[in-house]
C-alpha positions as CSV (number, residue, x, y, z in Angstrom):
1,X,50.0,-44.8,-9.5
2,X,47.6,-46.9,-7.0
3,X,43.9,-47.1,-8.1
4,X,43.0,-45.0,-4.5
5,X,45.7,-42.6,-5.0
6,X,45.0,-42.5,-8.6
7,X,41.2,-41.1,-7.6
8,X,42.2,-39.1,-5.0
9,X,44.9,-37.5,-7.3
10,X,42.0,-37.0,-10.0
11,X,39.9,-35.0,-7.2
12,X,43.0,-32.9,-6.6
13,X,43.7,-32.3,-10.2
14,X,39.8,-31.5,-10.6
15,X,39.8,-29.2,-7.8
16,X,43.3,-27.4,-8.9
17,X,41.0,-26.5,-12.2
18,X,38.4,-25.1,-10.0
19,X,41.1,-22.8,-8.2
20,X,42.2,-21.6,-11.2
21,X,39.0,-21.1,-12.7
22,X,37.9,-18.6,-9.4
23,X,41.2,-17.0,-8.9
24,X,41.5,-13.1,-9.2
25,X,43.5,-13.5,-12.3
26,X,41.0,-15.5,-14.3
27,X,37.3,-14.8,-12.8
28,X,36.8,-11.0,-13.7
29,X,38.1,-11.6,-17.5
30,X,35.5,-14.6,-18.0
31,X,33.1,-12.5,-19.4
32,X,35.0,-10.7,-21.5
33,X,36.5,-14.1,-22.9
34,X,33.1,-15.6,-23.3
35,X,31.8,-12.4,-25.6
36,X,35.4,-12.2,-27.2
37,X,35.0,-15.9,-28.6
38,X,31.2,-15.9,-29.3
39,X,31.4,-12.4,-30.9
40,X,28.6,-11.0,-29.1
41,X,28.0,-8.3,-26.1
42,X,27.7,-8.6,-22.8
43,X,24.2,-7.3,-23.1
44,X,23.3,-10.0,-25.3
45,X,24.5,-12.5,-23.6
46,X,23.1,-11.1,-21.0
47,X,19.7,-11.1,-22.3
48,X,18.1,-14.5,-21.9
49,X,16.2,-14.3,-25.6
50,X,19.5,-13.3,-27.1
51,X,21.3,-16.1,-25.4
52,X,18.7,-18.5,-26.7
53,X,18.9,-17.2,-30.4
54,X,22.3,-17.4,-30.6
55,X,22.5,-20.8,-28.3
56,X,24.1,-22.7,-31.0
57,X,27.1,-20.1,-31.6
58,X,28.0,-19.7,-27.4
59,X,28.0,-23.5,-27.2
60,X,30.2,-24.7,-30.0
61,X,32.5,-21.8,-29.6
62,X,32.7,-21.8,-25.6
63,X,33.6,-25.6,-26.1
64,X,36.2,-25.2,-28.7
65,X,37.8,-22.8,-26.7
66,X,37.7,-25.3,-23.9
67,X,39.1,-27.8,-26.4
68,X,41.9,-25.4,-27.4
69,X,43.0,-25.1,-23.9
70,X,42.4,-28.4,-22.9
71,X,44.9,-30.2,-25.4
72,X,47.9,-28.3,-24.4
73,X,47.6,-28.8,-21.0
74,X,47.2,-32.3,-21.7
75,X,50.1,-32.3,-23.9
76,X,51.7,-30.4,-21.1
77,X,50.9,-33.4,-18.6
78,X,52.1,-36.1,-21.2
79,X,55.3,-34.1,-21.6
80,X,55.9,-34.0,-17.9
81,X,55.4,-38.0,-17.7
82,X,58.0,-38.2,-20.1
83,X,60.0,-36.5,-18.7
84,X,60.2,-38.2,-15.5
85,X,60.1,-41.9,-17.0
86,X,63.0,-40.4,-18.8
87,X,64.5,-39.8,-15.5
88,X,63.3,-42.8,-14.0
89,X,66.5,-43.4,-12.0
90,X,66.0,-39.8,-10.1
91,X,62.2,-40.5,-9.4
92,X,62.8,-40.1,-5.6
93,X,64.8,-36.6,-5.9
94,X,62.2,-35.4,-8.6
95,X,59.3,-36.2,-6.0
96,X,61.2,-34.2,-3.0
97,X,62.2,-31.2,-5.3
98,X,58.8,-31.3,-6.7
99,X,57.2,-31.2,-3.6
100,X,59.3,-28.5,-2.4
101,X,58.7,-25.9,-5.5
102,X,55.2,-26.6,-4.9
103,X,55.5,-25.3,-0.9
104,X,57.1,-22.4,-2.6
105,X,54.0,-21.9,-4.6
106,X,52.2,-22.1,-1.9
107,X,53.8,-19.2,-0.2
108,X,54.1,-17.5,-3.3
109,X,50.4,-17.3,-3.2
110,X,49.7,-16.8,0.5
111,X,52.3,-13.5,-0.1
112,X,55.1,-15.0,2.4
113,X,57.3,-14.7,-0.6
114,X,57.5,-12.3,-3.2
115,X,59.0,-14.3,-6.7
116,X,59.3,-11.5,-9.7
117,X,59.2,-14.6,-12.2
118,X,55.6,-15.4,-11.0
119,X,54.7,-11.6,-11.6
120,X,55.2,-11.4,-15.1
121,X,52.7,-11.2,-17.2
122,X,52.6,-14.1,-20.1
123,X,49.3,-13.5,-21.7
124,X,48.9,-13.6,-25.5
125,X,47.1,-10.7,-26.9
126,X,45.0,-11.0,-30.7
127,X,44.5,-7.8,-32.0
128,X,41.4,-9.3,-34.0
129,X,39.5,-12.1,-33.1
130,X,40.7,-14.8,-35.8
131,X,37.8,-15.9,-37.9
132,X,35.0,-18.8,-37.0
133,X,35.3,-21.6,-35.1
134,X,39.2,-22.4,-35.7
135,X,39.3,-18.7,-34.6
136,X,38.0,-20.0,-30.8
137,X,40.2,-23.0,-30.6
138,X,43.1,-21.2,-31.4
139,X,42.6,-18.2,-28.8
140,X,42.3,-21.7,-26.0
141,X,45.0,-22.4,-27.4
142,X,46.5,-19.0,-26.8
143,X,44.7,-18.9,-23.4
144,X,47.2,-21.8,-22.3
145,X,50.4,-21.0,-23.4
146,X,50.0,-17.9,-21.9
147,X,48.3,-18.1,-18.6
148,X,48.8,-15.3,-15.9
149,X,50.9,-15.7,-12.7
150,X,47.8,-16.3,-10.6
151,X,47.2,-20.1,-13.1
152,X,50.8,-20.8,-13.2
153,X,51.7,-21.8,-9.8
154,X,48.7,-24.4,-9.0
155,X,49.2,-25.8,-13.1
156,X,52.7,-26.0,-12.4
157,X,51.6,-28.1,-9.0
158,X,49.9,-30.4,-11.1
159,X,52.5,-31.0,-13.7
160,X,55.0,-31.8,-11.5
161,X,53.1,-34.4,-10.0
162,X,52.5,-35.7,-13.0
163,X,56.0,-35.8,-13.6
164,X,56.4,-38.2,-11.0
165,X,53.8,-40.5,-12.0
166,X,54.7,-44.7,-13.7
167,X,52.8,-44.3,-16.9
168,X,51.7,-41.7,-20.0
169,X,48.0,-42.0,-19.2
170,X,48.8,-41.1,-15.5
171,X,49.9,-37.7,-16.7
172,X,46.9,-37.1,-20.0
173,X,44.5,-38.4,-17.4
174,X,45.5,-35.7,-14.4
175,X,45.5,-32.9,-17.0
176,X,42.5,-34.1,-18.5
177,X,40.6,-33.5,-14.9
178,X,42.6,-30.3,-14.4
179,X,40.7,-29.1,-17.6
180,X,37.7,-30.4,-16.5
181,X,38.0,-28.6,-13.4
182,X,38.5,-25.4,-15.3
183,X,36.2,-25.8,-18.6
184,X,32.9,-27.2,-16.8
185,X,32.2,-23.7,-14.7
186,X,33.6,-21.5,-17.6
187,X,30.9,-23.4,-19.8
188,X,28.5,-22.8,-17.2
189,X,29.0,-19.2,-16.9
190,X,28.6,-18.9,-21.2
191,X,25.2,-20.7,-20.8
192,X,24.0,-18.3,-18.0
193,X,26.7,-15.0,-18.1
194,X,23.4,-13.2,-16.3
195,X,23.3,-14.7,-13.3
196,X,27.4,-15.0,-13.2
197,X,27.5,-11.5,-13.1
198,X,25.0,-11.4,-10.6
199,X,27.4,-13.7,-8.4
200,X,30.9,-12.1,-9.2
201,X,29.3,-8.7,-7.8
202,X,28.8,-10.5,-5.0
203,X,31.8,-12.2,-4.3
204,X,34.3,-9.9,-5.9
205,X,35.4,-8.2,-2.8
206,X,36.5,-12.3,-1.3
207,X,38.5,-12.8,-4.5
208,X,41.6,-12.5,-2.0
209,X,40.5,-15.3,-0.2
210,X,40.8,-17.5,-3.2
211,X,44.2,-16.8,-3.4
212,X,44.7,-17.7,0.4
213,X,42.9,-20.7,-0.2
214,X,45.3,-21.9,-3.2
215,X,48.7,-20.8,-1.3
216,X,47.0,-22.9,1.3
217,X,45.8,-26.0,-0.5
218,X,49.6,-26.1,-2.4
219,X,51.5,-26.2,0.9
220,X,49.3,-29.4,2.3
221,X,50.0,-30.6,-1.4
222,X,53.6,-30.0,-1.4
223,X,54.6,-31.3,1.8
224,X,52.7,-34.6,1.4
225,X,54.0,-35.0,-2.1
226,X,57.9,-34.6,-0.8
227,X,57.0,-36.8,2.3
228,X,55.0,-39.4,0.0
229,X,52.1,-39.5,1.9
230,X,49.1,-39.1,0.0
231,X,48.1,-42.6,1.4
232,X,47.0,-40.8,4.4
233,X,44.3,-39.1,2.2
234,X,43.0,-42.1,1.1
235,X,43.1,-43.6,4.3
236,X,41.0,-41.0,5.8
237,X,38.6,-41.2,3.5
238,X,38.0,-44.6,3.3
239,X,37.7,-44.9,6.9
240,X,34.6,-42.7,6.8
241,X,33.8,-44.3,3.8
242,X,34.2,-41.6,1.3
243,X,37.1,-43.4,-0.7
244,X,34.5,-46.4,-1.5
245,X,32.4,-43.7,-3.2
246,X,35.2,-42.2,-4.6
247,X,36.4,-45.2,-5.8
248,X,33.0,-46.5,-7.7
C-alpha cells in the first residue's frame, strides 16, 4: 500500500468506525452498554457529581471494553491480510469481487436490496454481567463477534480491503483506525452520557439518514476499490492541498 493511499485508506477506515458508531443499530444501545459495563444507572451517570465519584470505574471499564472489541477486529484485519497474501496469485480477482460485495452492501443499506443473511441478528447476550474488569473486556469482546446487521456490512467493507492489501501491518493498522473510529465517541459519550442523551433526542428521528449515508459511502467505496482507483482520492486532495496535511 502507497504512503498517500495508505493515509487516505486510514481516513476511510476511521470514518467507517464513525458510521458504525452512529448507525441505528448501535447508537440507541450506547447507553445501556456504557451502564451495563460500569455497573451503574443511567441516572448516575447522568448526574455530573456521580459521574465524577465514580470517574475512575467509567474510564477503566469504558476502555477495556474498547480494548475487548478492538483486538478482534484487529485480529480480524490481520486474518484477512493473510488471507489474501495467501492468495497472492488471485489478488486482482479478490480486489474486483471485493469491490463488488461491497456495492452490494451498499445497496443492502440504501434498501435497494433486501439480503435475509444481513437481517439476522448475531448479538451475544450475558445473562449477568461477568465480574470486574476482565468482566468489561470480555463483553467487547462479545460486542465484536457478535455485531448486528447494521456493523456488519461497512466492517465487512473494511476487511475486505484489507484483504487486498501487501503486508500484515496494512491490515492491524486499518483495523486499528476502524476501532478508533468507533471507541473514541463511545468513550466520549461514557465521560459525558448527559449531554449524549441530550443529543440522541435530537437526532433520533435522522437515524435513517445514517443508514443512507453508509449504503452511500460503500457504493463510491466499492466501485473505486474494483476499478482501482483510489489514486483519484489522493489526487484530489492533494491538489487542494489537503493530502499534504493528511500526509504530515
Amino acid at each position: 500500500m502507497g504512503e498517500s493511499i495508505q493515509h487516505i485508506s486510514l481516513l476511510a477506515a476511521f470514518s467507517a468506525g464513525l458510521l458504525s458508531f452512529v448507525s441505528p443499530c448501535v447508537l440507541p444501545l450506547v447507553p445501556s452498554y456504557i451502564s451495563y459495563i460500569t455497573g451503574l444507572s443511567l441516572d448516575q451517570l447522568s448526574d455530573a457529581a456521580e459521574r465524577q465519584r465514580f470517574r475512575k470505574a467509567i474510564v477503566v471499564n469504558s476502555l477495556l471494553f474498547i480494548a475487548g472489541f478492538s483486538g478482534v477486529f484487529i485480529a480480524f484485519g490481520a486474518s484477512a491480510t493473510l488471507i489474501g497474501q495467501a492468495l497472492i496469485t488471485y489478488q486482482e480477482h479478490i480486489r474486483k469481487l471485493g469491490g463488488i460485495l461491497i456495492v452490494i452492501f451498499g445497496l443492502y443499506l440504501l434498501g435497494v436490496l433486501n439480503l435475509s443473511f444481513l437481517q439476522t441478528e448475531k448479538r451475544i447476550h450475558f445473562k449477568s454481567r461477568p465480574a470486574g474488569y476482565l468482566g468489561s473486556f470480555l463483553i467487547g469482546v462479545a460486542f465484536a463477534a457478535g455485531w448486528t446487521p447494521c456493523v456488519g456490512p461497512v466492517l465487512g467493507t473494511i476487511l475486505l480491503y484489507a484483504s487486498t492489501t501487501d503486508a500484515l501491518t496494512d491490515g492491524v493498522t486499518l483495523l486499528t483506525a476502524y476501532s478508533l473510529g468507533l471507541g473514541l465517541p463511545l468513550f466520549a459519550t461514557a465521560l459525558g452520557v448527559d449531554r449524549f442523551l441530550g443529543y440522541f433526542k435530537q437526532v433520533r428521528a435522522y437515524l435513517w439518514g445514517v443508514s443512507l449515508v453508509s449504503g452511500a459511502f460503500l457504493v463510491v467505496v466499492g466501485v473505486m476499490i474494483y476499478a482501482n482507483s483510489l489514486t483519484l482520492i489522493t489526487s484530489f486532495l492533494e491538489r487542494y492541498g489537503i493530502g499534504w496535511y493528511l500526509g504530515q
